[in-house]
VMD Tcl script that builds the backbone (N, CA, C; Angstrom):
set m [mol new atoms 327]
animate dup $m
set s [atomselect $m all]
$s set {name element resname resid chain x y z} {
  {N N UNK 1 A 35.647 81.697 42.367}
  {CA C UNK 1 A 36.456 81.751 41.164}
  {C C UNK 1 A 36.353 83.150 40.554}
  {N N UNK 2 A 37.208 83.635 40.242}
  {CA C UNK 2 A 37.770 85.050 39.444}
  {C C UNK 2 A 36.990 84.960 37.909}
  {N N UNK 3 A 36.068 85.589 37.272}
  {CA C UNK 3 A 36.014 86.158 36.393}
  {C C UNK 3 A 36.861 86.539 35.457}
  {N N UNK 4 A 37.441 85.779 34.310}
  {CA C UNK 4 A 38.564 86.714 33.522}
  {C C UNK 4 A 37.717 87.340 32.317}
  {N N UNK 5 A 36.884 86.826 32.081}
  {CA C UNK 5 A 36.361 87.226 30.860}
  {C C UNK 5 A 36.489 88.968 30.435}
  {N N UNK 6 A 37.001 89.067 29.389}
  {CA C UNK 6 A 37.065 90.340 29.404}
  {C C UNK 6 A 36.022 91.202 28.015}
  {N N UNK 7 A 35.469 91.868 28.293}
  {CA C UNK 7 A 34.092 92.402 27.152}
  {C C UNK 7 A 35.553 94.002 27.022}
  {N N UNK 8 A 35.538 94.114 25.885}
  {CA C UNK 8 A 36.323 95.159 25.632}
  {C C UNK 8 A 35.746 96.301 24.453}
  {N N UNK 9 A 35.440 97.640 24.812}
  {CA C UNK 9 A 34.886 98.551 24.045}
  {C C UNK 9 A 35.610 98.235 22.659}
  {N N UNK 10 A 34.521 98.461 21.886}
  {CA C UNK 10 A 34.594 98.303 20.524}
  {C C UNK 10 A 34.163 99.602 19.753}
  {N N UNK 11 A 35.539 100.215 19.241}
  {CA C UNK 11 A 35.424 101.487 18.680}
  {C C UNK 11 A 35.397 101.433 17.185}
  {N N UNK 12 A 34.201 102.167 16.718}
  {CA C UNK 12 A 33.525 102.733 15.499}
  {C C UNK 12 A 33.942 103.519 14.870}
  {N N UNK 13 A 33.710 103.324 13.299}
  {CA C UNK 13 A 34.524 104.111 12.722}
  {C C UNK 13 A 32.764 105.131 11.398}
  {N N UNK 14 A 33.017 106.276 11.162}
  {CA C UNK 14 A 31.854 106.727 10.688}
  {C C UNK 14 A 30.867 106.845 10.886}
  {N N UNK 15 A 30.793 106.864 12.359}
  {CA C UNK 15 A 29.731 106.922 13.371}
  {C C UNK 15 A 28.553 108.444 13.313}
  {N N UNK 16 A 27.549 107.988 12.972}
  {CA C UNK 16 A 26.396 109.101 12.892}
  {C C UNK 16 A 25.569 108.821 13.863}
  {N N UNK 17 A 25.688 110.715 14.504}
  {CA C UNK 17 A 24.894 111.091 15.713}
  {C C UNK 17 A 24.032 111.879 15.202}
  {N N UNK 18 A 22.640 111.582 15.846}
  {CA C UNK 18 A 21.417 112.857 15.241}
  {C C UNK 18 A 20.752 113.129 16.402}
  {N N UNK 19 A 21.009 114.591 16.125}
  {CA C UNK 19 A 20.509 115.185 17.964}
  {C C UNK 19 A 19.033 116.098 17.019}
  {N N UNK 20 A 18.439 116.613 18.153}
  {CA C UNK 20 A 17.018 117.437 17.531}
  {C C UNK 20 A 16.272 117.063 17.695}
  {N N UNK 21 A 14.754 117.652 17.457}
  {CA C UNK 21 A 13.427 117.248 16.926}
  {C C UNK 21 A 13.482 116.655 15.700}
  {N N UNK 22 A 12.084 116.314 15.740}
  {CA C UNK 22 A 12.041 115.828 14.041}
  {C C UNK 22 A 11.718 116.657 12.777}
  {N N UNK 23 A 11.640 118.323 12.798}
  {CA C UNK 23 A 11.977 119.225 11.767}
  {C C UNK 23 A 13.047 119.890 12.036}
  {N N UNK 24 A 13.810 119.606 12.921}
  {CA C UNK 24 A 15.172 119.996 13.372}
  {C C UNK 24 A 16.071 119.461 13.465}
  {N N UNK 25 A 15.764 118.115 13.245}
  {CA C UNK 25 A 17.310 117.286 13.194}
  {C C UNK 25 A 18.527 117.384 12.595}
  {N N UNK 26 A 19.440 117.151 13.248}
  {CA C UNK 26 A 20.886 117.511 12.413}
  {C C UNK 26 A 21.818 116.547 12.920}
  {N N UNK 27 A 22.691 116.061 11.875}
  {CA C UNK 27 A 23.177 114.743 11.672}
  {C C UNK 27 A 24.805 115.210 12.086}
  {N N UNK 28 A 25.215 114.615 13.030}
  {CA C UNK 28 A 27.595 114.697 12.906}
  {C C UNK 28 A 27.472 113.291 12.860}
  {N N UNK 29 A 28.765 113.781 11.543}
  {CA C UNK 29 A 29.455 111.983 11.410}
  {C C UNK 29 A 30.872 112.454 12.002}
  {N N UNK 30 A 30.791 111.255 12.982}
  {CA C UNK 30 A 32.679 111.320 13.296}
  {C C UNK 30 A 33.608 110.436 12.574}
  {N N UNK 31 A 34.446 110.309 12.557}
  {CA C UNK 31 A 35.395 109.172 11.841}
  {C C UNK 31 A 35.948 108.428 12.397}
  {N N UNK 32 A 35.915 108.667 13.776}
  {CA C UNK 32 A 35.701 107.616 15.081}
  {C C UNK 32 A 35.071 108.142 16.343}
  {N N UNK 33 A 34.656 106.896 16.997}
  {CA C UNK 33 A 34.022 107.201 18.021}
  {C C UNK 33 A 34.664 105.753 19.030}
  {N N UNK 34 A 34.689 106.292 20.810}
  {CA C UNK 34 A 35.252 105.124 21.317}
  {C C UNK 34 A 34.532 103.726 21.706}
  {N N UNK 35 A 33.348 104.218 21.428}
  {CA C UNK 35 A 32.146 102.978 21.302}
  {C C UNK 35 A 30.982 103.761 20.633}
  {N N UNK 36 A 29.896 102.510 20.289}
  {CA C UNK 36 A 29.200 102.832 19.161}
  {C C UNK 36 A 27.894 102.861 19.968}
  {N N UNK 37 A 27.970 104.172 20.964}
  {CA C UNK 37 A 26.719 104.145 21.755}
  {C C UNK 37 A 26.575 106.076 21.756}
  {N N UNK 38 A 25.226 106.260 21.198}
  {CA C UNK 38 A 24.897 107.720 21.000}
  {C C UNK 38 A 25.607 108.643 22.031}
  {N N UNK 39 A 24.615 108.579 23.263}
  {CA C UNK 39 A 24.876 109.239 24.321}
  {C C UNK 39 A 26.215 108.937 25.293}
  {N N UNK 40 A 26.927 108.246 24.804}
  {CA C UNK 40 A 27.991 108.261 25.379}
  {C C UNK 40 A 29.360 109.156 24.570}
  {N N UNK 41 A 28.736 108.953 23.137}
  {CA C UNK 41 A 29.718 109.503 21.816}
  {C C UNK 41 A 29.640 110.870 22.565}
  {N N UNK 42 A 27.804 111.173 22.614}
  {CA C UNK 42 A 27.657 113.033 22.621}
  {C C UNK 42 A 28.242 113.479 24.091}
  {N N UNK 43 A 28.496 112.477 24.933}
  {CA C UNK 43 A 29.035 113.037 26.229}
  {C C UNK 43 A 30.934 113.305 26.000}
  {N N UNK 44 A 31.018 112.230 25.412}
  {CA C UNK 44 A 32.718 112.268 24.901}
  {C C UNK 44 A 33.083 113.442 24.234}
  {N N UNK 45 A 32.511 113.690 23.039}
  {CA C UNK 45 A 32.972 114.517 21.955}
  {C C UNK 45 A 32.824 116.035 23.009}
  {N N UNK 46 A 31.865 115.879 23.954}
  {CA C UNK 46 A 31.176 117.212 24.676}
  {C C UNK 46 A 32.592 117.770 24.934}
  {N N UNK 47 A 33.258 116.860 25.672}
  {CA C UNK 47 A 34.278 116.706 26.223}
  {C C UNK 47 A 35.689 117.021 26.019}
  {N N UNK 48 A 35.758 116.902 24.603}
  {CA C UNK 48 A 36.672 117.246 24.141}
  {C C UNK 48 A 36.412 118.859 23.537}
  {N N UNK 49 A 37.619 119.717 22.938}
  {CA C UNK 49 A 37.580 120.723 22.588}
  {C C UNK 49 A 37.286 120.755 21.030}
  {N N UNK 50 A 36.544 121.713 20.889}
  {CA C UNK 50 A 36.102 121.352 19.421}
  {C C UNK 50 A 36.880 120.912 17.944}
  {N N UNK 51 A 38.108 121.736 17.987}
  {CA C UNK 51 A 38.867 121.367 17.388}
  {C C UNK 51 A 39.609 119.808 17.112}
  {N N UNK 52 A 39.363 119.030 18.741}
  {CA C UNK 52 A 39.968 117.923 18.595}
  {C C UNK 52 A 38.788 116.780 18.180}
  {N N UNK 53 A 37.601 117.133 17.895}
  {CA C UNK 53 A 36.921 116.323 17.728}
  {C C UNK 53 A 36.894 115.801 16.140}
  {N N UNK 54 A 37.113 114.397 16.073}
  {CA C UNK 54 A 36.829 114.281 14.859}
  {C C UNK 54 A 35.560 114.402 13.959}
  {N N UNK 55 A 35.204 114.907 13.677}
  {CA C UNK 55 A 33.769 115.156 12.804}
  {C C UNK 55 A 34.616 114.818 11.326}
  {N N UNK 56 A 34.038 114.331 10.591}
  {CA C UNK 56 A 34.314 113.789 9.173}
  {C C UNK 56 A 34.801 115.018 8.474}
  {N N UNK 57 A 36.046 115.679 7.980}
  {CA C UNK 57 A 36.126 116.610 7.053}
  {C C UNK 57 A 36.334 117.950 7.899}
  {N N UNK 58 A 36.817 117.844 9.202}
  {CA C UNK 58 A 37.106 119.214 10.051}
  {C C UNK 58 A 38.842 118.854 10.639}
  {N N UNK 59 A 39.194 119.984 10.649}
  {CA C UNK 59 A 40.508 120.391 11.780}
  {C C UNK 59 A 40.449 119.020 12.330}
  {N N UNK 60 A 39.643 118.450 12.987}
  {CA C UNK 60 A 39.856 117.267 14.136}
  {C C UNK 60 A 40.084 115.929 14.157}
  {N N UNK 61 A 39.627 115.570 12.583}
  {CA C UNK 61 A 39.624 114.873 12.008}
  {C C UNK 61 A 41.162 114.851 11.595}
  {N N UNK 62 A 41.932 116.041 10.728}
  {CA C UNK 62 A 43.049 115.609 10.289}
  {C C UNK 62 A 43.870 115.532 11.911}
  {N N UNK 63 A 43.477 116.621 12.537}
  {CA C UNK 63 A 44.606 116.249 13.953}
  {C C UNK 63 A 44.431 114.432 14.496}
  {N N UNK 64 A 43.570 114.224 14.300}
  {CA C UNK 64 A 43.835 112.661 14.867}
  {C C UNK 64 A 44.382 111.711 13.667}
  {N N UNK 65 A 44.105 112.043 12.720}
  {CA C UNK 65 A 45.249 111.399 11.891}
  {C C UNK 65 A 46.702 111.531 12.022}
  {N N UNK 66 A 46.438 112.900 11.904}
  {CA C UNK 66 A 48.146 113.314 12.066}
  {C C UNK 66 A 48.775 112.629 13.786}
  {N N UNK 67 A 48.022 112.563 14.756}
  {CA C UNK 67 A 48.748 111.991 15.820}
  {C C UNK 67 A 48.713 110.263 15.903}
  {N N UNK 68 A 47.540 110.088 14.787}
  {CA C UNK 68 A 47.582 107.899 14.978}
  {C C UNK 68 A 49.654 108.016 14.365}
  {N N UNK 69 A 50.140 108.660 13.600}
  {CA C UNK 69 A 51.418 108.475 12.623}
  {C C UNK 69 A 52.311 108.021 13.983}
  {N N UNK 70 A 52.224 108.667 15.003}
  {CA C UNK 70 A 53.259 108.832 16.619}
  {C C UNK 70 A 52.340 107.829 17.347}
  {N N UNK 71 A 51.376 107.844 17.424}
  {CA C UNK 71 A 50.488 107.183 18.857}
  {C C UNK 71 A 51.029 105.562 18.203}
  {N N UNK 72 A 50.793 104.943 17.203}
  {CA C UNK 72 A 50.843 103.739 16.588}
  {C C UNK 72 A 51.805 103.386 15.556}
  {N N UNK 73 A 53.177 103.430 16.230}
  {CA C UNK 73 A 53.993 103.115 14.998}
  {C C UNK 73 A 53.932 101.679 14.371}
  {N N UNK 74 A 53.839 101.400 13.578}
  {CA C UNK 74 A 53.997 99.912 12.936}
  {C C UNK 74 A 55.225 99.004 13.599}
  {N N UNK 75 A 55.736 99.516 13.569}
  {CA C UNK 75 A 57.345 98.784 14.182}
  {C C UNK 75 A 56.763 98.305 15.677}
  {N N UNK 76 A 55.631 98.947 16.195}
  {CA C UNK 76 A 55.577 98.755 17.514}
  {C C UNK 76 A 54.438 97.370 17.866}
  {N N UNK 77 A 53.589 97.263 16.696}
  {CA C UNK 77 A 52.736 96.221 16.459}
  {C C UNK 77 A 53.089 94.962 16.263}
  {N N UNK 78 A 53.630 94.166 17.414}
  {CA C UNK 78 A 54.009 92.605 16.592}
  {C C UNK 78 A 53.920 91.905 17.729}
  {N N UNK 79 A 52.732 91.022 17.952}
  {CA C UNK 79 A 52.856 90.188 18.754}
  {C C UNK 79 A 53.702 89.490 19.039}
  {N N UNK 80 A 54.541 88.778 18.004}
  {CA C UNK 80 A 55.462 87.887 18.202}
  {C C UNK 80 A 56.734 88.550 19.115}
  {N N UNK 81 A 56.391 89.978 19.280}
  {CA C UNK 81 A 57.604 90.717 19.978}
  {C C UNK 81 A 57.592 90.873 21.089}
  {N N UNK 82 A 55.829 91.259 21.345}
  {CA C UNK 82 A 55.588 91.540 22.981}
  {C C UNK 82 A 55.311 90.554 23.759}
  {N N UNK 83 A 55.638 90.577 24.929}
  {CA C UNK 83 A 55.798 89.761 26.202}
  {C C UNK 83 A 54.203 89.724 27.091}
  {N N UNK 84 A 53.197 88.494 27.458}
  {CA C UNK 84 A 51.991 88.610 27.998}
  {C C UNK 84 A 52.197 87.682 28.465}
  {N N UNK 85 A 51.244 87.873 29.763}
  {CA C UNK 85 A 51.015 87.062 31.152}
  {C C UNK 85 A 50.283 85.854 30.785}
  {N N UNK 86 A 49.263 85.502 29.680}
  {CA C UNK 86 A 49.083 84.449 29.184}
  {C C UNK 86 A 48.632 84.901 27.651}
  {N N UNK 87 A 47.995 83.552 27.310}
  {CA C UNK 87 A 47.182 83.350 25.746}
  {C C UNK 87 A 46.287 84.537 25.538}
  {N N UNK 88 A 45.526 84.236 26.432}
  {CA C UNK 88 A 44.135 85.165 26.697}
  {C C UNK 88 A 44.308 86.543 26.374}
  {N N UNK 89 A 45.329 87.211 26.882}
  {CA C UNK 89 A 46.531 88.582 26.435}
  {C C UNK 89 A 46.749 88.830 25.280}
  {N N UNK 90 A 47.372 87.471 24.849}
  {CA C UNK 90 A 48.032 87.868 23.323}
  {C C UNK 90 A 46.483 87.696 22.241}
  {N N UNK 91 A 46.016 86.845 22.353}
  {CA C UNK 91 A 45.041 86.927 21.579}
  {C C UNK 91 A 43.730 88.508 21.967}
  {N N UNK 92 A 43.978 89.242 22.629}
  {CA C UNK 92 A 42.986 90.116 22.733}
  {C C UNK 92 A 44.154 91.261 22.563}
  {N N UNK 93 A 45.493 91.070 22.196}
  {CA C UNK 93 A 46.335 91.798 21.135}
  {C C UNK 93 A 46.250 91.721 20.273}
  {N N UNK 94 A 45.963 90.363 19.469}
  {CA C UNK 94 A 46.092 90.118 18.471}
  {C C UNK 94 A 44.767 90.581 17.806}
  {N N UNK 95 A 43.647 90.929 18.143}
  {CA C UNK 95 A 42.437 91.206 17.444}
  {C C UNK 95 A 42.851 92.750 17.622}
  {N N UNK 96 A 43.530 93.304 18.654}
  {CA C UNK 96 A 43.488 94.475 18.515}
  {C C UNK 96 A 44.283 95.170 17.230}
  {N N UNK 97 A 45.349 94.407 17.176}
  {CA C UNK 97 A 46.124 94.782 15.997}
  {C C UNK 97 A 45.486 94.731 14.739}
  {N N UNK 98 A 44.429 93.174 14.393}
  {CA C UNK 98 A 43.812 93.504 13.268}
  {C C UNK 98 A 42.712 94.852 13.190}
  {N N UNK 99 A 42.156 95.237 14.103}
  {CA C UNK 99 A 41.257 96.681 14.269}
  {C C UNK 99 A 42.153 97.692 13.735}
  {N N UNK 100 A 43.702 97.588 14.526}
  {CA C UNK 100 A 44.257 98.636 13.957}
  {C C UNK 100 A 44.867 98.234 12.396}
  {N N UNK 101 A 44.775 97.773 12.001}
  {CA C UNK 101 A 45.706 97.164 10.316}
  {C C UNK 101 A 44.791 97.355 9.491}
  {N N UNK 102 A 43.035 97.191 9.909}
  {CA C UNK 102 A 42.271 97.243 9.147}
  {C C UNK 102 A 41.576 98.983 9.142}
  {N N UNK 103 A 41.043 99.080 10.208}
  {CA C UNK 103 A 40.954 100.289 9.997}
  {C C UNK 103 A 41.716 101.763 10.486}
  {N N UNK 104 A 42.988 101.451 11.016}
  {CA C UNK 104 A 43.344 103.324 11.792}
  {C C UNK 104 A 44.965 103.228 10.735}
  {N N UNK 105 A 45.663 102.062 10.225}
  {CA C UNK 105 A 46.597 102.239 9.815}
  {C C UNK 105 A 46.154 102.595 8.171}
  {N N UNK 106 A 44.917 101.942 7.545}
  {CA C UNK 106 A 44.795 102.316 6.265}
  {C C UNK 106 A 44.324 104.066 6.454}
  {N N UNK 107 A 43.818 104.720 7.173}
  {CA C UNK 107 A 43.618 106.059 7.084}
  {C C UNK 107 A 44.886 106.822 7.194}
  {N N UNK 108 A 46.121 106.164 7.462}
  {CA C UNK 108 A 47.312 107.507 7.611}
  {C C UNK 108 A 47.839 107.702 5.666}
  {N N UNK 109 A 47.586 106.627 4.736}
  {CA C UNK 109 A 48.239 106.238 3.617}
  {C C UNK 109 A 47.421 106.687 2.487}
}
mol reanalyze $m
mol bondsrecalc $m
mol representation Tube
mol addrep $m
């Protein structure tokens, strides 16, 4: 029997990373992160170019705001609109949409 179960990354919002010693520590908050796991954040963000990284209150931060306005139009969010292969689908839409309603659509307003 096939496995459907699906475990789906769960992305964080105000996420604090602290890299250093302990008279050296120094704290980045991002304003998202794509899961809420240190060393995977610091490998991601590595990853990206500095500018695009969101850190709380930098360039990167407003650029990913400014692109959720295009990436996620509202008009485009409605279960009742889109077409899925079963239940299981729409309902792991449907939580996705509340993630986005609750937290990525109240940050464009």
């Amino acid at each position: 029997m096939i496995n459907t179960d699906r475990t789906l990354p769960t992305a964080a919002y105000n996420f604090k990373v602290e890299t250093g010693k302990e008279n050296t520590k120094t704290t980045t908050e991002y304003s998202w992160v794509p899961v809420p796991d240190k060393s995977l954040v610091e490998r991601y963000m590595k990853a990206l170019p500095e500018e695009e990284r969101p850190i709380i209150g930098s360039v990167g931060e407003q650029n990913r705001k400014s692109r959720l306005q295009f990436q996620l139009p509202l008009y485009d969010c409605n279960v009742d609109d889109a077409r899925f292969a079963n239940e299981q689908d729409k309902e792991v839409f449907r939580r996705f949409l509340e993630n986005v309603r609750k937290h990525v659509c109240t940050v464009l307003h």
